[in-house]
N, C-alpha and C positions, 0 to 999 in steps of 0.2 A: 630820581624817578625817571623812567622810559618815555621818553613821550609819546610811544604808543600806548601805554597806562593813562598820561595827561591827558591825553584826547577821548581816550575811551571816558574818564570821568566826566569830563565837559559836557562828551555826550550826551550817560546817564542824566546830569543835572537837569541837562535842557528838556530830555524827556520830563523827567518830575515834576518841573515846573511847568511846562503843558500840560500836564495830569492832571495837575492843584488850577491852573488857570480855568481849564476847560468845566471841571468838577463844581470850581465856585459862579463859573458863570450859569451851569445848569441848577444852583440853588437859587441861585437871583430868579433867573427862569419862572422855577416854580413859586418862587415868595412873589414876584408880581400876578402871577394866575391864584394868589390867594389859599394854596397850597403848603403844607408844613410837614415837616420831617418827624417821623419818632413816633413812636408808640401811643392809640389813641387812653384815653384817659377812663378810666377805669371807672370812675365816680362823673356821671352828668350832673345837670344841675338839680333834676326833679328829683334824682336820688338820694342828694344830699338833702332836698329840703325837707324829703321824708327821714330821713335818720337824725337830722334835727329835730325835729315833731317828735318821732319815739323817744330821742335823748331828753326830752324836755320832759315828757312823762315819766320821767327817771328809769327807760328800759334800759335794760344794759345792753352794751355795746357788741358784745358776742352773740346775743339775741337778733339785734337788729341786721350785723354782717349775713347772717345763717338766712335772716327771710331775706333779706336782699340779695343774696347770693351772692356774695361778696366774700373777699379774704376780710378778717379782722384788723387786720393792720393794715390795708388799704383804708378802711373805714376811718380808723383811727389816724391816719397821717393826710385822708383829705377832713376831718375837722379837725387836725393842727395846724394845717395848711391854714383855711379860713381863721381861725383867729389868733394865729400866726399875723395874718395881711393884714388884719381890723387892728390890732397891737399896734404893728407897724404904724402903718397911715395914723393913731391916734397920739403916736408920740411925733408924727411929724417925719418920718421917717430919715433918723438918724443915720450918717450916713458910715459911721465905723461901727455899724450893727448888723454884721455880716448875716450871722444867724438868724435874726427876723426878717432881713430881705432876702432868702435862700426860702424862707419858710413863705413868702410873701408874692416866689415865683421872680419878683425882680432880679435874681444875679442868676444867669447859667453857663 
């Protein structure tokens, strides 16, 4: 290798690594002002506690997505979600139980 190649990579790295350094110090940034990255959540909580209340009257879950305006599958994976988390927490939450803590919001 050239060590006008050598130098040029060192280079590149050092950029990157300012990249990455700068990037995580502006997520710190915003995680202390209380700020979070990513997409807001599709299901609040008043909305779930109403689709609970239909589900508990035995409405179907197509029914309830359509007045709430909701995808169906959103409906259905925030109440997997929820007793996904209550499973979890009531066995103790097992710690090589990847899938009920992915479902519990614990691992991302």
């Amino acid at each position: 290798m050239s060590p006008t190649l050598f130098r040029e990579g060192t280079t590149q790295q050092c950029r990157r690594d300012l990249i990455r350094e700068r990037t995580l110090d502006g997520l710190r940034a915003a995680q202390a002002q209380g700020r979070r990255g990513g997409r807001p959540a599709a299901a609040s909580d008043d909305l779930l506690a109403i689709a609970r209340a239909r589900r508990a009257r035995g409405e179907p879950v197509t029914a309830i997505a359509r007045h709430l305006r909701v995808g169906r599958s959103t409906l259905y994976r925030a109440l997997d979600l929820e007793q996904g988390a209550a499973a979890w927490q009531a066995t103790g939450g097992s710690a090589g139980d990847g899938a009920a803590r992915a479902r519990a919001g614990n691992w991302r």
